[in-house]
Every structure is written in C-alpha cells, then in structure tokens.
C-alpha positions as CSV (number, residue, x, y, z in Angstrom):
1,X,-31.4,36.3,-43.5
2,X,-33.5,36.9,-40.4
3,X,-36.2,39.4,-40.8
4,X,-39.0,41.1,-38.9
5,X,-41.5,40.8,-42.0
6,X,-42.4,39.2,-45.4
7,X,-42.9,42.7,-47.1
8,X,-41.0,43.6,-50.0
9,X,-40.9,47.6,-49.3
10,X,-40.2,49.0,-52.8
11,X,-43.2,47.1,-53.8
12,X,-45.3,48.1,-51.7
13,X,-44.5,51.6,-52.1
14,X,-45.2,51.6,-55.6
15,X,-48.9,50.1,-55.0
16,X,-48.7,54.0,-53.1
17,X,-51.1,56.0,-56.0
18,X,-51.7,59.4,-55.7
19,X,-55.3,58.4,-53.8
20,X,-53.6,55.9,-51.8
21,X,-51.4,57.9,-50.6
22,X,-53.5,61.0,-49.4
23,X,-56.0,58.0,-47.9
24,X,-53.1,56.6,-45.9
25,X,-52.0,60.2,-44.5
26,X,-55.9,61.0,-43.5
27,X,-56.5,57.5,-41.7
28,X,-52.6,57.8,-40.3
29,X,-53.3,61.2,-39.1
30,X,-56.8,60.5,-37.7
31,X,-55.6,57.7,-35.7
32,X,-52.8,60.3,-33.8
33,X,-55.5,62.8,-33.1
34,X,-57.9,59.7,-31.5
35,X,-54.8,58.7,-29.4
36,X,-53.4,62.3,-28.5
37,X,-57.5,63.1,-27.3
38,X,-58.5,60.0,-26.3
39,X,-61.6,60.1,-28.5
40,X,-63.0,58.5,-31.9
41,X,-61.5,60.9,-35.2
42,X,-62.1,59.2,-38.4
43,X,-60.4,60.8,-42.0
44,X,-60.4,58.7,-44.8
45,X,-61.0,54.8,-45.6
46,X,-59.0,51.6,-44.8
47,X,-55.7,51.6,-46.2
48,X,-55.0,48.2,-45.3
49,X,-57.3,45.3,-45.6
50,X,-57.5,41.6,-44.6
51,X,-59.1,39.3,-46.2
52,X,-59.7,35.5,-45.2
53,X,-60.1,32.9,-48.3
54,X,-61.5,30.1,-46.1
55,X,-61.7,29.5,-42.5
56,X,-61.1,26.0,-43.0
57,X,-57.6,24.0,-42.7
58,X,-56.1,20.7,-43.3
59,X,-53.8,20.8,-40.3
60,X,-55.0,20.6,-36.5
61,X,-52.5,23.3,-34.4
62,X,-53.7,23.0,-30.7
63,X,-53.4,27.0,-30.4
64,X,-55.3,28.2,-33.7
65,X,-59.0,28.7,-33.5
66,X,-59.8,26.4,-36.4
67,X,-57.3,23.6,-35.6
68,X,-58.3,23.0,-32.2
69,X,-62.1,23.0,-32.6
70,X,-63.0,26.5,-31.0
71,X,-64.4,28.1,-34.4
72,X,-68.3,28.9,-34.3
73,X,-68.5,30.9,-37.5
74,X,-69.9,29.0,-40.2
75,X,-67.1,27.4,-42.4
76,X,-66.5,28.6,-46.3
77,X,-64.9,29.4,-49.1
78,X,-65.2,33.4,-50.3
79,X,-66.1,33.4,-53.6
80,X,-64.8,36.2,-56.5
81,X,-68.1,37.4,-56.9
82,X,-67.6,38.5,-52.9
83,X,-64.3,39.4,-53.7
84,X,-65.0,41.6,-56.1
85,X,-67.8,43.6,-54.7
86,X,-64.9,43.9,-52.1
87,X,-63.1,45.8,-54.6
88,X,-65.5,47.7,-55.9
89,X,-65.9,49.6,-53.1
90,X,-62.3,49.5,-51.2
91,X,-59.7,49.2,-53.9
92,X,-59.0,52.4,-55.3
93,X,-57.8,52.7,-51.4
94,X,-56.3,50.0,-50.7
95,X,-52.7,49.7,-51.0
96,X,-51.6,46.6,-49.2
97,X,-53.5,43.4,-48.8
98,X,-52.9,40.3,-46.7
99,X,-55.2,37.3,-48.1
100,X,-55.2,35.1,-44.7
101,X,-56.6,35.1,-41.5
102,X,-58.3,31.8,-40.0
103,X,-57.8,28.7,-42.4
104,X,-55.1,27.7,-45.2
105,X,-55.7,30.2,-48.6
106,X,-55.2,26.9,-50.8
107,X,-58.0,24.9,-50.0
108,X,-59.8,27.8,-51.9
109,X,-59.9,26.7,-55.4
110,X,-60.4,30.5,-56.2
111,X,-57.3,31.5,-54.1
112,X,-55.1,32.3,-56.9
113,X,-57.8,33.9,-59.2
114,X,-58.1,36.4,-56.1
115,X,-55.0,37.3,-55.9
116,X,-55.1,38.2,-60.1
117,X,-58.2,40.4,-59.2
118,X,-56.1,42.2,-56.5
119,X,-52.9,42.7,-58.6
120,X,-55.0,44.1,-61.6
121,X,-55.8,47.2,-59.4
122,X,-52.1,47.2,-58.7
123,X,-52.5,46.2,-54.7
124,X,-49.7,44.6,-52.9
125,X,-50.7,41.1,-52.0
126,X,-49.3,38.7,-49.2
127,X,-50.4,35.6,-48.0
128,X,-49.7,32.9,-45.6
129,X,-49.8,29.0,-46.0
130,X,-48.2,25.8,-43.7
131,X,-46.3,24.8,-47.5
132,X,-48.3,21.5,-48.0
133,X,-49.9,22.4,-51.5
134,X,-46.8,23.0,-53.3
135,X,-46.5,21.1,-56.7
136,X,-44.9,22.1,-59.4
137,X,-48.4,23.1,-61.1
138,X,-49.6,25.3,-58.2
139,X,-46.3,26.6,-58.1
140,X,-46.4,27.9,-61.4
141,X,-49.3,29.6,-61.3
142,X,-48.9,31.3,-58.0
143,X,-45.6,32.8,-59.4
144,X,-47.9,33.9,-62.3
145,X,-50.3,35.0,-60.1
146,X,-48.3,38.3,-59.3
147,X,-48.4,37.2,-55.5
148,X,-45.5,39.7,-53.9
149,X,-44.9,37.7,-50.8
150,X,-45.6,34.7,-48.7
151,X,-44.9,33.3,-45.3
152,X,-44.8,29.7,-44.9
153,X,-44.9,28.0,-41.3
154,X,-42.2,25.6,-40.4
155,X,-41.8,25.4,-36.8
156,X,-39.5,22.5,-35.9
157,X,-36.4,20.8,-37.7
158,X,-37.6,17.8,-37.2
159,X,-41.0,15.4,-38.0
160,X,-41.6,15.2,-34.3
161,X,-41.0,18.6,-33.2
162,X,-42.8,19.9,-35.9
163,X,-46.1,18.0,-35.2
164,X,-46.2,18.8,-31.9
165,X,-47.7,21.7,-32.5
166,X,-48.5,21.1,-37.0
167,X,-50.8,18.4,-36.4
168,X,-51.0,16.3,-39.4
169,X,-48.7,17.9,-41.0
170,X,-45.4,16.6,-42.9
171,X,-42.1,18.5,-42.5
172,X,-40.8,17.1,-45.1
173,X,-43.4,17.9,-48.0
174,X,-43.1,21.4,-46.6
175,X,-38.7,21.7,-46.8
176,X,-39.1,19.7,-50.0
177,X,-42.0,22.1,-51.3
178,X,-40.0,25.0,-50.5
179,X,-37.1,24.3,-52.5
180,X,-39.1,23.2,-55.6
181,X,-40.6,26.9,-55.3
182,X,-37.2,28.3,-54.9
183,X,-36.3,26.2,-58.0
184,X,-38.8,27.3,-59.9
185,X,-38.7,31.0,-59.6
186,X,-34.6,30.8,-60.6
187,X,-35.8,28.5,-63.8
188,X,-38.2,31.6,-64.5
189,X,-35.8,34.4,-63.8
190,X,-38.6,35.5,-61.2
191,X,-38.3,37.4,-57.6
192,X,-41.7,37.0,-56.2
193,X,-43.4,35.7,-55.3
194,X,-40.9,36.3,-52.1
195,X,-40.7,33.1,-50.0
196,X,-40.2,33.6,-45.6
197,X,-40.2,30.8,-43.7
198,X,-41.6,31.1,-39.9
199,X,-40.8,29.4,-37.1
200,X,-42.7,30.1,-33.7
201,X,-40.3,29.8,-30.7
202,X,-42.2,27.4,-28.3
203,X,-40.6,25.3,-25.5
204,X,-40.5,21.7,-27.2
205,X,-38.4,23.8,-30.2
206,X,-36.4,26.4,-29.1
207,X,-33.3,24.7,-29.4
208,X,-34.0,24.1,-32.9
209,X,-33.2,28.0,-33.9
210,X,-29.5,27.5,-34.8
211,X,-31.0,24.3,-36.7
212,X,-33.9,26.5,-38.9
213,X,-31.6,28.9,-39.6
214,X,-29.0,26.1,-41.7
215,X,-32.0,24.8,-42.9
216,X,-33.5,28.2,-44.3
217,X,-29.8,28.7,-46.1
218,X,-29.8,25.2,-47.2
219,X,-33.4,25.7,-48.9
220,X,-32.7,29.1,-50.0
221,X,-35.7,30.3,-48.9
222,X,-35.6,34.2,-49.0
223,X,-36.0,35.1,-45.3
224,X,-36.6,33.7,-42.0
225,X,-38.8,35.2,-39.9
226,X,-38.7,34.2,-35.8
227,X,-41.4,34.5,-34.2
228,X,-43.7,34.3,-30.6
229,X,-46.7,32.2,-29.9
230,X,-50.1,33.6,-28.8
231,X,-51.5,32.1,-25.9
232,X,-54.5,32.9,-24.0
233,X,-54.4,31.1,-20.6
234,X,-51.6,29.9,-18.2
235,X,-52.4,26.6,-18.5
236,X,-51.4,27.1,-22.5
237,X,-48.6,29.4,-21.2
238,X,-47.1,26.6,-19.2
239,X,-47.3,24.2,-21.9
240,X,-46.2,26.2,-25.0
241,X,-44.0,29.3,-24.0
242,X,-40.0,29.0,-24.2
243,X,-37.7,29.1,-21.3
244,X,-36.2,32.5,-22.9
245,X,-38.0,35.6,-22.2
246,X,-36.4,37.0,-25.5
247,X,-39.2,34.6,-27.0
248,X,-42.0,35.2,-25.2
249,X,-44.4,38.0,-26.2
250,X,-46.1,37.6,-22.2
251,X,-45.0,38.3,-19.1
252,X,-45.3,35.2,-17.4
253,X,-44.3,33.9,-13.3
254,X,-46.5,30.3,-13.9
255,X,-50.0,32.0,-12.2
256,X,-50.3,35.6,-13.9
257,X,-50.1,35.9,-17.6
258,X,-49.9,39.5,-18.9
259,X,-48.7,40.7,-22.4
260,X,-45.7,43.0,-23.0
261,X,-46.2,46.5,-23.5
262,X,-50.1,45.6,-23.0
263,X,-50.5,49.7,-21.4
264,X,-50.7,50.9,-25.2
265,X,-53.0,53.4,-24.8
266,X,-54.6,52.6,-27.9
267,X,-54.0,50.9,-31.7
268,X,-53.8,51.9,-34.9
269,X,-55.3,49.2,-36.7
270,X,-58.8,50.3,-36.8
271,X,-58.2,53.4,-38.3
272,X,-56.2,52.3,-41.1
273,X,-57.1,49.0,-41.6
274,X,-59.8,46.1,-41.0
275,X,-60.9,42.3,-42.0
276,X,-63.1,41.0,-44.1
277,X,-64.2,37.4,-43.2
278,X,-65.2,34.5,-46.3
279,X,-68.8,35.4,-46.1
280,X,-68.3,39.3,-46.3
281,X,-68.4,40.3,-42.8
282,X,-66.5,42.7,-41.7
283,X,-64.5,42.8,-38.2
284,X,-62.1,45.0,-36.5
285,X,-58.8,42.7,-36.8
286,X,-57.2,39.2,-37.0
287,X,-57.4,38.8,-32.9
288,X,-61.3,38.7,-33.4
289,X,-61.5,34.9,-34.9
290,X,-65.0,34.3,-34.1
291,X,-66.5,37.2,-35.1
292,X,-67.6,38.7,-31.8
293,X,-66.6,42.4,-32.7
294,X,-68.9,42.1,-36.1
295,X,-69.6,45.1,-37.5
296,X,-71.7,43.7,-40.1
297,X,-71.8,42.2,-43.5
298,X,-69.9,44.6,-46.7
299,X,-71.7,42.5,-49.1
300,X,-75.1,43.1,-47.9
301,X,-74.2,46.9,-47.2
302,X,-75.1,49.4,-49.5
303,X,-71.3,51.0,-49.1
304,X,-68.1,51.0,-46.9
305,X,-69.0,53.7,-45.2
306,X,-72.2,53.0,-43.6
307,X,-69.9,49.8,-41.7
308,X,-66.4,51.8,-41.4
309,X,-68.5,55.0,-40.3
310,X,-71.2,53.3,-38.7
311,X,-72.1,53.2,-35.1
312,X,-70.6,49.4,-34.3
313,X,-67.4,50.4,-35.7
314,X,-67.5,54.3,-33.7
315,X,-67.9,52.5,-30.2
316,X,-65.8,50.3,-31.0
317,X,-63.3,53.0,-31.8
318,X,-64.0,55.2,-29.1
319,X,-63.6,52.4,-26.7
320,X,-60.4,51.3,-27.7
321,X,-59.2,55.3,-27.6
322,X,-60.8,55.5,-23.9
323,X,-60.2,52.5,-22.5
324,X,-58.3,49.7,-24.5
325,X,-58.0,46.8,-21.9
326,X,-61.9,47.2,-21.4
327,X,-61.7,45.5,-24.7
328,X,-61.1,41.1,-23.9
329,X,-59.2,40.5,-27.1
330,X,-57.5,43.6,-26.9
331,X,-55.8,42.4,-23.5
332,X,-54.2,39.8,-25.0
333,X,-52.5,41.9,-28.1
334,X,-49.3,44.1,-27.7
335,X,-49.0,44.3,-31.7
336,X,-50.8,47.2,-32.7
337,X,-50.1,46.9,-36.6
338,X,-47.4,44.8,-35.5
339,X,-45.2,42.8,-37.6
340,X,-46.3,44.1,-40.9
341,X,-45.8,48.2,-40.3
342,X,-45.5,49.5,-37.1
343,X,-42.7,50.5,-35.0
344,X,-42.6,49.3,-31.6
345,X,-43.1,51.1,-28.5
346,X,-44.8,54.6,-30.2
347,X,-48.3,54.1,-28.6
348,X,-47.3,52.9,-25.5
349,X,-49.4,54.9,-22.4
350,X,-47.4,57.5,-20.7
351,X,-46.6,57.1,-17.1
C-alpha cells in the first residue's frame, strides 16, 4: 500500500495529446540543455501547472506559512473567471494539474466547479486537503467532479499526536471522513477519485508508522504515502525532525542544518512547470509561499509568454542554471520535481 505518489499513471498518460506531448519533450529537452551548459534554454510552455484555490486554512500547522501566521500575500479565493483566463491561455498544454499550494482547496466554494473546468479540456487533476470537509454531499460531488486523485494529511494515530502538529484539527472526522469516501465510491462502482493518505514522519510521531499503516488498511484508503517535513531553521529542526535519518530530508548534527542532495546543479521545475497563485500571479514553484520570486500577474498579461519568456522568469532561470544555492528558497529544496515525477539523484552536481 505504501507509495511514493498520489498519481494514477495510465491516467495521466492519457491527458498526453498529441500537443502535449511534443510541449513536454521541448520544455523536458530545454531543461537538459540549460543544465548540461549551465545557461537559460527555453522550448516550449509549461507542461505542468499549479494552481492555489485559496491561501486560506481552517487548521493552524506550526510549520505551514498560512497556519503559523508568516503569510503576507493578501488572502482569497480564485475565482473561475481567473481560472479560466488560466486556461485559455495554458490548457491546450497542460497535461497535469495540481489544484493546491498554500491553504485548504475546500474553503473555495468554487473548488469543485474548477476542477469540472480542468477535466473538460481532459487535464489530469490532483489535489490536496487535511479530510475535514467530507460529507456525504461534498463527497458526491467531488467523485462527480472527475477529480483523478487526492492526498489527504493524517499525521498521527491518535487525537494528541495528531494536533501536535494539525492544530485544530480532529482525527477522527478525518479517519471517519475517509471511509465514508471510500464507501461511497464502492456504492458508485467508481475508482477516482483515488484516495492517499499522508503522514509526515516527525519526532512526537514516528512510532506511530506501524500504527498508520493498520489504520490506512483498516480505512481502505487506496495508498499511503510517508513522508518528510520541511523545516527552515535548527531551532524547527530540533523540535520537529525524527530520530531516524531514513526520515529526515536534512542533514542535521543539532547546529548546521543542510538538505540532502542540496549540490543539484540545477532543477527542472521551471522549465516544465510553474504556479499560479488565487489572484493570478504567477511564481516559479510551491517553495515560494509569499510570492517573493513574482514574476507578475497572468491575468493582467496580455499572454503566457510575455511572463514565462519574460525577463523575471529568464534571470531567474539562468540563475538557477549558474548558481542554484545563490537562490535562499532554493537552499532549502532537494526535490526538484520531486514526489510527483522525478527520479531522484539525475541532477545531482558532478564532483
């Protein structure tokens, strides 16, 4: 049951059209020539694309930009007229999209009518929520949605382990949430959309992995996804990380906090992919939660290409190809595109 990912690969192969396909081989290929020369190449158009629903969140996680009070972006909903200007000028592209970034997708009332308007152009749509707006009504219509996948936090076993770190949040309407959705989809005879539970490995839980993973069987949740926890200073490292380095994503002695495989030469992600903010501005990735990296705003552009081809987005690029760890959030990543497509260890910087 343990997986890396949420995706659902013959699914998101068949979102692959003709166009897509040739756009993921130019913006794939591009990025390998950047890397191999150490300069900005740019072919194609994103191929990937997140997109965040709402920056706002009913929970209060101590590590998450809008839980613990460090969000200065203004806070909103996007609306479907944003969402699809979006589309008109990135969907014929677009092959996967991941509707989430800074905030929980339900508290947008127009969640699920986005992810209709992505599925009519045939685009493979994920999304992530911490499971507390599941009743049978919303269930129901996220399953007629056409939502492919979803990943729903549940890190602890137990109420007090779990709001440790889900502040304000109840385990229980989560694990009972969960297996009213798993409930449903059998009554329906449906597949998606596919449910994966995660559970970040911290210190006050990781004894509780034999635990999730009876629980996860017990629900019948589709997957179960372990995962590490992002911190950004040693005094968060101290607190949060687990004893076992198998579940740390840091290199860590208690004074000098580094990320693994942080001598990447460079990343793919901004050549095949980027994020688009509630309010239609456009940044490089999900590691830039406040907007700092801006590259402007899609809606008030006249195209894509005058922001994906535009001078913000070419030093940026360039940058990162040159010198990545010039780049603060960039210091702290050793994903590249991470979880959701790429190998590990392929861009690491030769010694």
């Amino acid at each position: 049951m343990i997986q890396t990912n949420e995706l659902i690969i013959n699914r998101l192969v068949r979102s692959l059209t003709p166009r897509r396909l040739y756009n993921l081989i130019l913006t794939g290929s591009s990025f390998l020539l950047s890397a191999a020369l150490r300069k900005n190449i740019l072919w194609g158009r994103p191929s990937i694309l997140t997109i965040e629903p709402t920056n706002l969140c009913n929970l209060r996680c101590p590590l998450c930009t809008t839980g613990n009070g460090e969000m200065t972006r203004v806070r909103g909903h996007m609306q479907p007229e944003t969402f699809q200007q979006i589309l008109d000028k990135m969907g014929r592209d677009i092959f996967f999209l991941l509707l989430y970034h800074q905030g929980e997708p339900y508290l947008n009332t127009h969640f699920l009518e986005l992810v209709r308007m992505a599925k009519a152009q045939n685009i493979y749509c994920t999304t992530s929520s911490n499971g507390h707006y599941f009743d049978d009504e919303t269930i129901r219509a996220t399953i007629a949605s056409g939502l492919d996948s979803m990943i729903v936090s549940i890190d602890g076993v137990a109420q007090k382990s779990y709001e440790k770190y889900r502040v304000r949040g109840n385990l229980q309407k989560v694990v009972e949430g969960s297996r009213r959705f798993m409930e449903i989809k059998k009554e329906l005879g449906k597949k998606t959309p596919l449910i994966a539970w995660q559970f970040l490995v911290m210190k006050h839980n990781a004894h509780e992995i034999s635990e999730i993973k009876r629980l996860a069987k017990e629900v019948g949740v589709d997957r179960l996804l372990i995962k590490t926890i992002e911190v950004r200073s040693k005094e968060e490292a101290a607190e949060w990380l687990p004893e076992d380095e198998k579940y740390r994503r840091y290199k860590f002695d208690g004074s000098r906090l580094e990320a693994k495989n942080s001598d990447k030469q460079s990343c793919p992600r901004p050549w095949l992919s980027t994020l688009i903010n509630w309010d239609g501005s456009m940044v490089p990735c999900c590691f830039d939660k406040n907007g700092q990296y801006e590259m402007g705003n899609l809606t008030e552009a006249g195209d894509l290409e005058s922001l994906w081809k535009g001078d913000a987005f070419e030093r940026f690029r360039t940058q990162l190809a040159t010198d990545r760890k010039s780049i603060e959030m960039c210091r702290n990543c050793n994903q590249g595109l991470g979880s959701f497509i790429s190998p590990k260890g392929i861009f690491k910087k030769k010694k």
